[in-house]
C-alpha positions as CSV (number, residue, x, y, z in Angstrom):
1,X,-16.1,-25.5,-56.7
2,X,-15.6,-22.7,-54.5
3,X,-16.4,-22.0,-51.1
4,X,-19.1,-20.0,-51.3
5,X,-20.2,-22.8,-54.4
6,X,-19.5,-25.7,-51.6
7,X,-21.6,-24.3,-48.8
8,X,-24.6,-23.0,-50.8
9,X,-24.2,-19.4,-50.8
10,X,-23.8,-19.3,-54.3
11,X,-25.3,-21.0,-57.7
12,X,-22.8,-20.3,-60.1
13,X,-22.1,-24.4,-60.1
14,X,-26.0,-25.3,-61.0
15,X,-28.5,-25.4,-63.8
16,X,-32.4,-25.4,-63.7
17,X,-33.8,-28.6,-65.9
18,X,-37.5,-27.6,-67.1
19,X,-38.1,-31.7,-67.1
20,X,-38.2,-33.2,-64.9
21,X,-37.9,-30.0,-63.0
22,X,-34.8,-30.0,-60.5
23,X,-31.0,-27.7,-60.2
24,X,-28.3,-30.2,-60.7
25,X,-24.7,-29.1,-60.8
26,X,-23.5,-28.2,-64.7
27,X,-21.8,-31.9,-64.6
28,X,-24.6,-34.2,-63.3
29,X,-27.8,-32.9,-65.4
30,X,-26.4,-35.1,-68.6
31,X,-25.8,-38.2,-66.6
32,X,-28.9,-38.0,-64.6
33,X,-30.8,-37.3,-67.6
34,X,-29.3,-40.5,-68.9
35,X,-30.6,-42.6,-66.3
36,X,-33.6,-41.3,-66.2
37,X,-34.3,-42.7,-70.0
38,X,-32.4,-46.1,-68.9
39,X,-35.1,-46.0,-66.0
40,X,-38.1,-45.0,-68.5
41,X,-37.1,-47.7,-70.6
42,X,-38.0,-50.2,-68.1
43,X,-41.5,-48.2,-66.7
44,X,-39.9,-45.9,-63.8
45,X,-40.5,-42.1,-63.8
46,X,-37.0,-41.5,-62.5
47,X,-37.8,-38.0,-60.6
48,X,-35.9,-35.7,-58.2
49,X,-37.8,-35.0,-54.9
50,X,-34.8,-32.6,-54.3
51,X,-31.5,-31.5,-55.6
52,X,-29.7,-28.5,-55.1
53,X,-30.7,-26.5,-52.0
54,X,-28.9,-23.3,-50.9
55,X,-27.8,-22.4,-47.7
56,X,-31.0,-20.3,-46.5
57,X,-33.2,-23.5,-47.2
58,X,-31.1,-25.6,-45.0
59,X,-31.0,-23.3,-42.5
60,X,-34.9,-23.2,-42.5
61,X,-35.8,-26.5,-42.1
62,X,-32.5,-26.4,-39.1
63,X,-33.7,-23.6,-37.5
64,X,-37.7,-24.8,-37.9
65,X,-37.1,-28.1,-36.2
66,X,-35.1,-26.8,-33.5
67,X,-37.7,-24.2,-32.8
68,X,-40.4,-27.4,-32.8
69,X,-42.3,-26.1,-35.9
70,X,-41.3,-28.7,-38.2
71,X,-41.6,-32.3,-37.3
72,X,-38.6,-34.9,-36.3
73,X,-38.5,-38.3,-36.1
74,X,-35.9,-40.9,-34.7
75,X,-33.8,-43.6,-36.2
76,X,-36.4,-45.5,-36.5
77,X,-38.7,-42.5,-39.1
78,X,-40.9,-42.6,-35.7
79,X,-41.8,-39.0,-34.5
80,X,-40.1,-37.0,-31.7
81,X,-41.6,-34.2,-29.3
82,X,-39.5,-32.1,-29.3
83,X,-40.2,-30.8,-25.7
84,X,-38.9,-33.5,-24.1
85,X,-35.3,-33.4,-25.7
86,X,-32.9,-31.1,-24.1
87,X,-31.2,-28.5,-26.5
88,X,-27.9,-30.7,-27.0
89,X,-30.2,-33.9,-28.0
90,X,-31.7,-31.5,-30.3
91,X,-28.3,-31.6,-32.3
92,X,-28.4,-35.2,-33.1
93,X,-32.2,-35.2,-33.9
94,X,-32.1,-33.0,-36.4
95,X,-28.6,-34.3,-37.8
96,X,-30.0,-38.0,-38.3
97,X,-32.1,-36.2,-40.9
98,X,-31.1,-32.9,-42.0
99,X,-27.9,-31.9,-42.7
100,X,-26.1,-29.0,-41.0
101,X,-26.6,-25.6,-42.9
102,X,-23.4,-25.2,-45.3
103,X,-22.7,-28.6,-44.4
104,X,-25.4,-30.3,-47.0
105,X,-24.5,-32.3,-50.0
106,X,-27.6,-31.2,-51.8
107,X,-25.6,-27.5,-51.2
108,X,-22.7,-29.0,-54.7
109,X,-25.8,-29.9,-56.9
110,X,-24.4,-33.8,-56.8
111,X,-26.9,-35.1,-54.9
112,X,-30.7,-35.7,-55.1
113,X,-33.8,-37.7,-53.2
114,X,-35.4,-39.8,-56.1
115,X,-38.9,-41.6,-56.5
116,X,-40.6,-43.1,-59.3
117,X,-43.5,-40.6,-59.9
118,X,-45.1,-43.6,-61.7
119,X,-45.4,-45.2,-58.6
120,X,-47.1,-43.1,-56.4
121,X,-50.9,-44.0,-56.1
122,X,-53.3,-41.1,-56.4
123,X,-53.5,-38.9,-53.2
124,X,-50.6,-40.4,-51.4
125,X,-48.2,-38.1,-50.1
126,X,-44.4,-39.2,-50.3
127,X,-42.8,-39.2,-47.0
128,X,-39.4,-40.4,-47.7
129,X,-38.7,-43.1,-45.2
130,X,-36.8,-46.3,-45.6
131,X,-40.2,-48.1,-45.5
132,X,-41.1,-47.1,-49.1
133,X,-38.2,-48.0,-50.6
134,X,-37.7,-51.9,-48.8
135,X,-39.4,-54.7,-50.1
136,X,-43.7,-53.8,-50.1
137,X,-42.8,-50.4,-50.4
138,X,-44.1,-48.1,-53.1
139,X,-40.3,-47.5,-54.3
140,X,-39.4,-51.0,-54.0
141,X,-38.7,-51.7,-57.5
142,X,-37.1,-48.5,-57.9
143,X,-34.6,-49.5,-55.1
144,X,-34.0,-53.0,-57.4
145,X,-33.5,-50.9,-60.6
146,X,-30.9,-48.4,-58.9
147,X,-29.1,-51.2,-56.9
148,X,-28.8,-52.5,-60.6
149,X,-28.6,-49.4,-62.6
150,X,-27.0,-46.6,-61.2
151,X,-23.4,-47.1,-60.9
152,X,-22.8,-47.1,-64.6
153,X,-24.3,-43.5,-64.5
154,X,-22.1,-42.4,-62.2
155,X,-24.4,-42.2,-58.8
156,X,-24.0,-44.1,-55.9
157,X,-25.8,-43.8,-51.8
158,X,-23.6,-42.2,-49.6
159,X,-26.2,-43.1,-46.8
160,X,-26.2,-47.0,-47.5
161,X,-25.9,-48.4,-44.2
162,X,-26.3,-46.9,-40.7
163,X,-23.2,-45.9,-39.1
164,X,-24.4,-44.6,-36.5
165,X,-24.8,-41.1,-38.0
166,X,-26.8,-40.3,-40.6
167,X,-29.5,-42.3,-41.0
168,X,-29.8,-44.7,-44.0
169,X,-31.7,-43.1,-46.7
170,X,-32.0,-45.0,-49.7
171,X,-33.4,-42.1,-51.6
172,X,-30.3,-40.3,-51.4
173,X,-27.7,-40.6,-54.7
174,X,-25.2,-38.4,-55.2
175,X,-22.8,-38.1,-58.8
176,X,-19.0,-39.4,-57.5
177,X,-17.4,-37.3,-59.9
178,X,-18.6,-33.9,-58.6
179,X,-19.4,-35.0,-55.2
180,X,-16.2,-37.1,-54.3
181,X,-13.8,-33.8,-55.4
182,X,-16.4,-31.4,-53.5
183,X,-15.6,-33.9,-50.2
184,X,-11.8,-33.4,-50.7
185,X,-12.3,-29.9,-50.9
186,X,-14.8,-28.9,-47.9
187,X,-13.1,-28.1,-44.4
188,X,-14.2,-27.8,-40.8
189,X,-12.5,-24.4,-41.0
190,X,-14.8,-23.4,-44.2
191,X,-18.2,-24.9,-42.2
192,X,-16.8,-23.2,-38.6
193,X,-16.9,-19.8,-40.8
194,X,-20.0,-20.3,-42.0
195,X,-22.0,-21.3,-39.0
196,X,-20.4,-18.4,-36.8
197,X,-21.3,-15.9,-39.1
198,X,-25.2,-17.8,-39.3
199,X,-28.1,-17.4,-37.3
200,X,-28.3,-20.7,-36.8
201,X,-30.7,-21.8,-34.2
202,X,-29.1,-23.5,-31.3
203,X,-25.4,-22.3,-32.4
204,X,-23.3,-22.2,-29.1
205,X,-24.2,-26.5,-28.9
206,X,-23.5,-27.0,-32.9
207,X,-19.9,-24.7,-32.4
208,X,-18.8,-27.1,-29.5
209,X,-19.6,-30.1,-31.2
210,X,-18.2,-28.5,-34.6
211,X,-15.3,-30.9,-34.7
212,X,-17.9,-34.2,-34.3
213,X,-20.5,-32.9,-36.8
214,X,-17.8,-32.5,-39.7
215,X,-16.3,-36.1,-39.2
216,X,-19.5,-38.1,-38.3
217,X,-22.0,-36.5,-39.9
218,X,-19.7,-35.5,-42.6
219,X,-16.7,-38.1,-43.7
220,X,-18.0,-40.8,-42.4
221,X,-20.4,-41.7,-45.5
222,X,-20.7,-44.7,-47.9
223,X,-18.4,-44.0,-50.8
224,X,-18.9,-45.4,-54.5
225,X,-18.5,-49.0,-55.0
């Protein structure tokens, strides 16, 4: 991929599947499509909440929850006021949840936030939080099956355990053989480019921590077992 491919502002990488309907980089639609019959096999509507998302929409959902119009929550999925954080707490807030604009995953079209459409009862609204996917959740046997299932396809979580950055989402699978080569090839030069020439929200506090974003929130991930 190319830069512009790596930090969203382009789609040149991605194709639109009808059904389920989700953008997936050219390389992951066949192998995700494979699962997804492995899953059906066994009763799960393997479906993708989100996949590819482009620079603007991660900049909207940044700049929406800095400005307080679009709700946070802490480690713990709990929700945050967002008066009562000062503008440099703000930074991890969001970053627990949301990645940094041009600084996504879901940006290379390897990853996606999956449920099993066949669980969700009528009128319930998916929230994505670690809660649905643990044991009594509405995911839970969805969270069995990929623990199971998905390495052979070629996905794996990159937010497996809490290291103290991102928070654990077990929703989250990315495709190693686009996203592990995307990795290699992002820089904090490329993201410092990007997010000077933004109008991102907040931007003098996310240029001085620059440096800490792209290696906590960035490298330090759970890589394919």
């Amino acid at each position: 991929m190319n830069e512009l491919e790596l930090t969203g502002r382009a789609r040149t990488h991605v194709v639109e599947l009808n059904h389920p309907r989700c953008i997936l980089h050219y390389e992951v639609a066949a192998s995700f499509l494979a699962m997804r019959d492995a899953a059906a096999y066994d009763g799960i509507d393997l479906a993708a909440r989100s996949s590819f998302r482009d620079f603007e929409t991660q900049l909207t959902i940044w700049n929406r929850k800095w400005n307080g119009e679009r709700p946070m929550n802490d480690r713990n999925s709990q929700p945050i006021d967002r008066s009562t954080l000062a503008d440099i707490d703000v930074v991890d807030a969001i970053l627990w949840w949301s990645a940094i604009p041009g600084g996504s995953r879901h940006h290379w079209g390897s990853d996606m936030d999956v449920i099993d459409a066949a669980a969700v009862p009528e009128g319930y609204s998916v929230q994505l939080v670690p809660d649905e996917y643990s044991t009594g959740g509405i995911f839970s046997r969805l969270t069995g099956w990929l623990d199971a299932n998905m390495l052979r396809f070629g996905f794996f979580r990159p937010y497996r355990t809490d290291r103290g950055s991102v928070s654990p989402e077990p929703w989250h699978l990315s495709y190693a053989p686009v996203s592990v080569s995307a990795l290699e090839s992002f820089s904090l030069s490329m993201l410092r480019q990007v997010i000077e020439s933004s109008a991102i929200a907040g931007k003098p506090h996310v240029l001085a921590r620059l440096p800490e974003i792209y290696t906590r929130f960035m490298l330090a991930i759970d890589g394919p077992r």
